[in-house]
C-alpha positions as CSV (number, residue, x, y, z in Angstrom):
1,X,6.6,15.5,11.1
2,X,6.7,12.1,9.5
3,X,3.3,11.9,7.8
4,X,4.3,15.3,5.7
5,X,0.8,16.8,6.1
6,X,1.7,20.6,5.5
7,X,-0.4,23.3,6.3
8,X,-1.6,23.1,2.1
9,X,-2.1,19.3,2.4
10,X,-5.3,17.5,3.3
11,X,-5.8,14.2,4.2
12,X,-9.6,13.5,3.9
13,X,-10.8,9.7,5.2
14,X,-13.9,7.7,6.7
15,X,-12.5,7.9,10.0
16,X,-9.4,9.2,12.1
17,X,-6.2,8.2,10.7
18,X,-3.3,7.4,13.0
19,X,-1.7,11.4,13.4
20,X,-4.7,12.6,13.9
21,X,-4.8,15.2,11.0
22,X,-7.9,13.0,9.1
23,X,-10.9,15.1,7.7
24,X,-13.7,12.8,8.6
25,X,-16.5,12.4,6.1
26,X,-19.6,10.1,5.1
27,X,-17.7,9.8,1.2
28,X,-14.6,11.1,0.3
29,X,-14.6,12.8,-2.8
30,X,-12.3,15.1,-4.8
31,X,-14.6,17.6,-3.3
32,X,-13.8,17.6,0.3
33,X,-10.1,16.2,-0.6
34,X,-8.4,17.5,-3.1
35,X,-10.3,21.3,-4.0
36,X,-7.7,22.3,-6.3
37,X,-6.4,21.8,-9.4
38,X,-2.3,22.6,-11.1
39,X,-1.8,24.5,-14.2
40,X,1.4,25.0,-15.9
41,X,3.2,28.2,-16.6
42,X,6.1,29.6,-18.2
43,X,8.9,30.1,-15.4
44,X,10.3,33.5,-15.5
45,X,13.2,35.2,-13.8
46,X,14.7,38.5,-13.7
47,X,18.1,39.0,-15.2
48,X,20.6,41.1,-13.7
49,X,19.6,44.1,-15.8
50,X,16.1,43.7,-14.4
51,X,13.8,42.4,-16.4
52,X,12.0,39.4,-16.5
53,X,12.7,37.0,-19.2
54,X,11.8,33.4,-19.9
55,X,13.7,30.8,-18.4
56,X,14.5,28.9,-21.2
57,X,12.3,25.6,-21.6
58,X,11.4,25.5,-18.1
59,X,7.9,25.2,-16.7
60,X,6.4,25.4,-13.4
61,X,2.6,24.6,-11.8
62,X,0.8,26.9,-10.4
63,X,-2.3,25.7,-7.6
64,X,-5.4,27.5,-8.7
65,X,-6.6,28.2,-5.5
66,X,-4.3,30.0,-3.8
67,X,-1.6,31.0,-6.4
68,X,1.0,29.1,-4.9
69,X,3.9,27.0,-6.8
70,X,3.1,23.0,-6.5
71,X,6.6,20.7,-7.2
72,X,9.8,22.8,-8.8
73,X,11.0,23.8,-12.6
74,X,10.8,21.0,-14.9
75,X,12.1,21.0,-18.3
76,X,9.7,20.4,-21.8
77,X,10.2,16.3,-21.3
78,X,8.5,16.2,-18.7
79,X,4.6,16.0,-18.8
80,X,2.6,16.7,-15.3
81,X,-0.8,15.0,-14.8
82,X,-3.7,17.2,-13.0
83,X,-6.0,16.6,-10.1
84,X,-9.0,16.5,-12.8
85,X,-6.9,13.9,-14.4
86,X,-6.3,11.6,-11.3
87,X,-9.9,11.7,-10.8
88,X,-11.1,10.6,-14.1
89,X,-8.6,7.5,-13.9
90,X,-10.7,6.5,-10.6
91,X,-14.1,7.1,-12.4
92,X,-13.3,5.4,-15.7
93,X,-10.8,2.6,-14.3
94,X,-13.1,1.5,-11.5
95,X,-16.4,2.5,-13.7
96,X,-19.1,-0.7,-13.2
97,X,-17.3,-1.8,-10.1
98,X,-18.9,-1.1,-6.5
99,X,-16.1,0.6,-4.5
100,X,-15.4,3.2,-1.8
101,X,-12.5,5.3,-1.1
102,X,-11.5,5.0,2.0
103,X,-8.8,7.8,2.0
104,X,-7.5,10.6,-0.7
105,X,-5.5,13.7,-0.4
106,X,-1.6,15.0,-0.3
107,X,1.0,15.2,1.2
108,X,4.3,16.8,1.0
109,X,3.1,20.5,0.5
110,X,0.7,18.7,-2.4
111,X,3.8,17.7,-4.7
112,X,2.1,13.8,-4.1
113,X,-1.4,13.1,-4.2
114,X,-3.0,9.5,-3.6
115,X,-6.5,7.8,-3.4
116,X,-7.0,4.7,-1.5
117,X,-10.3,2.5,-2.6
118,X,-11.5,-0.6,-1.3
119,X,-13.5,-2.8,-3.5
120,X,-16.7,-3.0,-1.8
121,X,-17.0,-6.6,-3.3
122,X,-14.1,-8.0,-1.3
123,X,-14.6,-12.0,-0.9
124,X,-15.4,-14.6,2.2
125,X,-14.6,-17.3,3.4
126,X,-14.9,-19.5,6.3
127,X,-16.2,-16.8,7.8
128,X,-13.5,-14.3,7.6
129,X,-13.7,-10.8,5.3
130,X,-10.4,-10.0,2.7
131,X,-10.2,-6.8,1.4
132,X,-7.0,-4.6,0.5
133,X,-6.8,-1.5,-1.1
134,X,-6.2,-0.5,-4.4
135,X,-4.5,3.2,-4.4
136,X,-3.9,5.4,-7.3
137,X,-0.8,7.6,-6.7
138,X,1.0,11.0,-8.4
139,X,3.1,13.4,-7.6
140,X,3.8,16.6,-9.3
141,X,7.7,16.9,-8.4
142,X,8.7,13.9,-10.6
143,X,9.3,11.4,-7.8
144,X,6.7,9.3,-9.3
145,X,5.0,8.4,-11.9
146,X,1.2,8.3,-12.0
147,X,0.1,4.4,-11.0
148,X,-2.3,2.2,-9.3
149,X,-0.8,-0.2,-6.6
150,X,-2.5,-3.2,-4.7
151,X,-2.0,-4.0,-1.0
152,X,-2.9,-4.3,2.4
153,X,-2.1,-0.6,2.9
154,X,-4.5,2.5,3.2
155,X,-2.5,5.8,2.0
156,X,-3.1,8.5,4.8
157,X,0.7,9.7,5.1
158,X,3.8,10.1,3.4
159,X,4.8,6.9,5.6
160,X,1.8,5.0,3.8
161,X,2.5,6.7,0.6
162,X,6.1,5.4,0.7
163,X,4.6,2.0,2.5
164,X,2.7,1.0,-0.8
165,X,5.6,2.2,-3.2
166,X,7.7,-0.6,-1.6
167,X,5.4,-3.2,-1.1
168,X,2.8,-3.3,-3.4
169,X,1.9,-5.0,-6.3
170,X,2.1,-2.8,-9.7
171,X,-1.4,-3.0,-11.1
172,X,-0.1,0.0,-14.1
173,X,1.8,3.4,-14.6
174,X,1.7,6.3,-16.8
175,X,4.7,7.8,-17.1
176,X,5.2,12.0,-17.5
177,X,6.7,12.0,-20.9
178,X,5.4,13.3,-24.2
179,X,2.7,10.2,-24.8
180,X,1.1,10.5,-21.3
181,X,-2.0,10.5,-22.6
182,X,-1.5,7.4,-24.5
183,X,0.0,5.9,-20.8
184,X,-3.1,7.6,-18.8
185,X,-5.2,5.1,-21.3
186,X,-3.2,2.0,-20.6
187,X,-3.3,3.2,-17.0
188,X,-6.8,2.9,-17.1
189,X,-7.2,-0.4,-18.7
190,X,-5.2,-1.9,-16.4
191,X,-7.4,-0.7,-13.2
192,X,-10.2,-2.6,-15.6
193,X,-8.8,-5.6,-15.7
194,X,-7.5,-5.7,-11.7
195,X,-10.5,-7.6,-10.6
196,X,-8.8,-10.1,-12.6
197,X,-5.9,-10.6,-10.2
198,X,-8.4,-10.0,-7.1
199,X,-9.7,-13.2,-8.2
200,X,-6.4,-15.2,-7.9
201,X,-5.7,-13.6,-4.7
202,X,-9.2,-15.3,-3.9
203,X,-8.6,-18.4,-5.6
204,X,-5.1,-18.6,-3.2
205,X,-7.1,-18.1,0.0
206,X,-9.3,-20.6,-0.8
207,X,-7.3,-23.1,-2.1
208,X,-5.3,-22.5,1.7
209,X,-8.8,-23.0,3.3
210,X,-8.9,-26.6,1.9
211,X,-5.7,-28.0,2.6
212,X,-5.6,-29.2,6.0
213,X,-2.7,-29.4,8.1
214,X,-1.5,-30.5,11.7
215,X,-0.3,-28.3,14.1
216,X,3.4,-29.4,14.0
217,X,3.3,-28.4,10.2
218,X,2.0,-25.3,11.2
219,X,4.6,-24.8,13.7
220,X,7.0,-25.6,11.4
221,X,5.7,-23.5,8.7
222,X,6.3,-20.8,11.2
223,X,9.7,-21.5,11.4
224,X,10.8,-21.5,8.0
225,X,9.2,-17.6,7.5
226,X,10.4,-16.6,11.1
227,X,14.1,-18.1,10.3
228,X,13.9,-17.4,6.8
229,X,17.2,-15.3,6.7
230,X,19.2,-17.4,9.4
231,X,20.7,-20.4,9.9
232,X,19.8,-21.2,13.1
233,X,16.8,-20.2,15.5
234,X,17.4,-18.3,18.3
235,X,15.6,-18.0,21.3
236,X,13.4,-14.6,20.3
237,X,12.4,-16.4,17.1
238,X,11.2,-19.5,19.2
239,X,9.1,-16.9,21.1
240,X,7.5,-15.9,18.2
241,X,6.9,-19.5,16.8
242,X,5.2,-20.6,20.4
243,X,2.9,-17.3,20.0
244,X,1.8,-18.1,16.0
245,X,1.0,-21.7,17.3
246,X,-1.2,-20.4,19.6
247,X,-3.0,-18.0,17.0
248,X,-3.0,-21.4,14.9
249,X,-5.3,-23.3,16.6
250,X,-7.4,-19.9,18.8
251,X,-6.7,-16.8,16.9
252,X,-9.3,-14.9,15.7
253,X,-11.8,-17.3,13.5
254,X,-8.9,-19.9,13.7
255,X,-9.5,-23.7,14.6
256,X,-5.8,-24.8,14.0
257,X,-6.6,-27.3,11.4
258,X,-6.0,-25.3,8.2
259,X,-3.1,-23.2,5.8
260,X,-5.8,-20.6,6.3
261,X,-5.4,-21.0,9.6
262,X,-2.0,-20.7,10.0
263,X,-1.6,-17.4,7.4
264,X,-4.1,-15.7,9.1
265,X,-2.4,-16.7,12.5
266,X,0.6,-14.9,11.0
267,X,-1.5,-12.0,9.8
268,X,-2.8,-11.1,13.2
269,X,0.6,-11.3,14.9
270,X,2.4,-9.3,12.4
271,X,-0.7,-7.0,12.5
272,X,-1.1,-6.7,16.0
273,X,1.8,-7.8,18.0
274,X,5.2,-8.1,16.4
275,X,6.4,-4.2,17.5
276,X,7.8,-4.6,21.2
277,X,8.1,-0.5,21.0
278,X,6.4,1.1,23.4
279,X,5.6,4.3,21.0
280,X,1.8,4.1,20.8
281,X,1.8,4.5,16.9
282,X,5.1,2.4,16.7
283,X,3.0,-1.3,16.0
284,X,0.3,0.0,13.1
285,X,3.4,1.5,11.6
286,X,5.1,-1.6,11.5
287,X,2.2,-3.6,10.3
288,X,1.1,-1.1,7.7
289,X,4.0,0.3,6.2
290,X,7.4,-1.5,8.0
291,X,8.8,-4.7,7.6
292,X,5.4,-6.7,8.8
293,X,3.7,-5.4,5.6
294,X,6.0,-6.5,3.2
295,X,6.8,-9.7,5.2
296,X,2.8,-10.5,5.0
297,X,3.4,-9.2,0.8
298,X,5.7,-12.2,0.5
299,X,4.0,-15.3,2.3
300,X,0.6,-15.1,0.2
301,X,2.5,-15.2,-2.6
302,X,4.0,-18.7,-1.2
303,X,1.4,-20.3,1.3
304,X,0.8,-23.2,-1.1
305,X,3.4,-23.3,-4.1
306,X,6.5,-23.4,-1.7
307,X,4.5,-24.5,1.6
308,X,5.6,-27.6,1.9
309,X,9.4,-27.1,1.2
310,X,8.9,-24.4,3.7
311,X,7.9,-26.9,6.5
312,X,10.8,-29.0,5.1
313,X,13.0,-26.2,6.1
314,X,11.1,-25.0,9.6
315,X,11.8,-29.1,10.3
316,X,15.2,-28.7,9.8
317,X,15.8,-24.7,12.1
318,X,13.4,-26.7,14.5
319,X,16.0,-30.2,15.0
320,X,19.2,-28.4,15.3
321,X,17.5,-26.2,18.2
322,X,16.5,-28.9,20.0
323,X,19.9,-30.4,19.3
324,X,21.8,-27.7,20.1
């Protein structure tokens, strides 16, 4: 059971997530998501002589809506968060922003909890729509700490969960010690000032949108991120190169004459085609949470600081397999 959705957990969202499990709604809200809340008690046991004593130091949450523990013991240094908490963070962080969440709940047997929100104002251009998610995430079993990630992926499992711990960007954390409160504030702050690095992601785009290229720099573009990690192209990687051509010039909104072009060409085969599984969920877990997510992560981050060395380099792959 790879998306960890227990029989406690809930995973509430706009529309039916990949296992199936979704609770579809108009809004998602901690309402229909997360109807619970943690408190702390004292953790007890029963000595040998039996009767129940403190366990030292040692604390454990309780869910207040059916009794049940949520995470295991944890000593005094460490500081849980609450549901009420995570809630406020989205409220005050995103406060003055138009935004929708898109997906929220836990997983895990609710020792993580997540929020997935899509900034309603997104940006356009040439005709094509860029939005990614912003997701707040906690857990109360001390795997994490309580932070706000940017990326392309929607949390509705523990695969996504996992998914946007490895490849997203950090936008800020609050970490479960003593001066939580004081990180919870930061935490905040940060979320404030993320529109900030929306912007650059914007300015990137467009700045690709304006620098026109041919297709045999756009083949060759494809070549350097396809052969990135070998020395030499082989054949299945050449397959790959002829298909991202061919989303070059007529994938979707494409007209092969643009670095826009060619990213998105490379967007919609990593996104759509790159799995040659035949498992039915095997592609969107590739694209949203495998190797195809992180490997989309890395290229935006060099379409036009590194771009042309890279064409330099897919040149090069390019010669000696003609050569060879």
């Amino acid at each position: 059971m790879s998306h960890e959705i227990q029989k406690r957990d809930r995973q509430t969202g706009l529309e039916v997530a990949w296992h199936r499990k979704t609770h579809v709604v108009e809004e998602v809200n901690r309402d229909n998501s997360m109807p619970w809340d943690v408190s702390k008690r004292q953790l007890l046991y029963e000595s040998p002589y039996g009767q129940i004593e403190e366990a030292g130091d040692h604390s454990i949450l309780i869910a207040d809506d059916d009794g049940l523990v949520v995470g295991g013991p944890f000593a005094s240094t460490y500081h849980p968060s609450s549901v009420k908490t995570f809630w406020n963070v989205i409220e005050k962080g995103l406060k003055g922003i138009d935004y929708q969440i898109i997906s929220s709940g836990s997983v895990s047997d609710r020792t993580k909890i997540f929020a997935s929100i899509k900034l309603n104002e997104g940006f356009n251009i040439a005709g094509r729509e860029f939005k990614d998610y912003l997701t707040l995430i906690d857990s109360f079993d001390k795997s994490t700490s309580f932070q706000c990630r940017y990326s392309n992926v929607c949390v509705v499992c523990a695969n996504t969960y996992s998914a946007v711990m490895n490849s997203g960007e950090t936008v800020g954390k609050a970490r479960h010690t003593v001066n939580i409160d004081i990180h919870i504030e930061a935490l905040i702050k940060c979320i404030k000032e993320f529109t900030n690095f929306s912007n650059k992601q914007k300015e990137v785009l467009l700045e690709a949108h304006n620098a026109p290229i041919s297709r045999d720099e756009a083949r060759a573009w494809f070549a350097s991120i396809e052969g990135r990690n070998s020395k030499v192209i082989t054949n299945p990687m050449m397959q790959k190169i002829a298909r991202l051509t061919e989303l070059f010039e007529s994938g979707k909104g494409n007209e092969g004459k643009t670095r826009l072009d060619a990213f998105q060409a490379f967007t919609e085969f990593h996104t759509h085609e790159s799995s040659n599984r035949s498992s039915g969920d095997s592609q969107y877990m590739t694209s949203e949470w495998g190797s195809s997510a992180q490997l989309k992560n890395t290229v935006i981050k060099s379409l036009n600081s590194s771009f042309r060395s890279n064409v330099t380099k897919g040149d090069s792959l390019l010669l000696e397999k003609a050569t060879a």
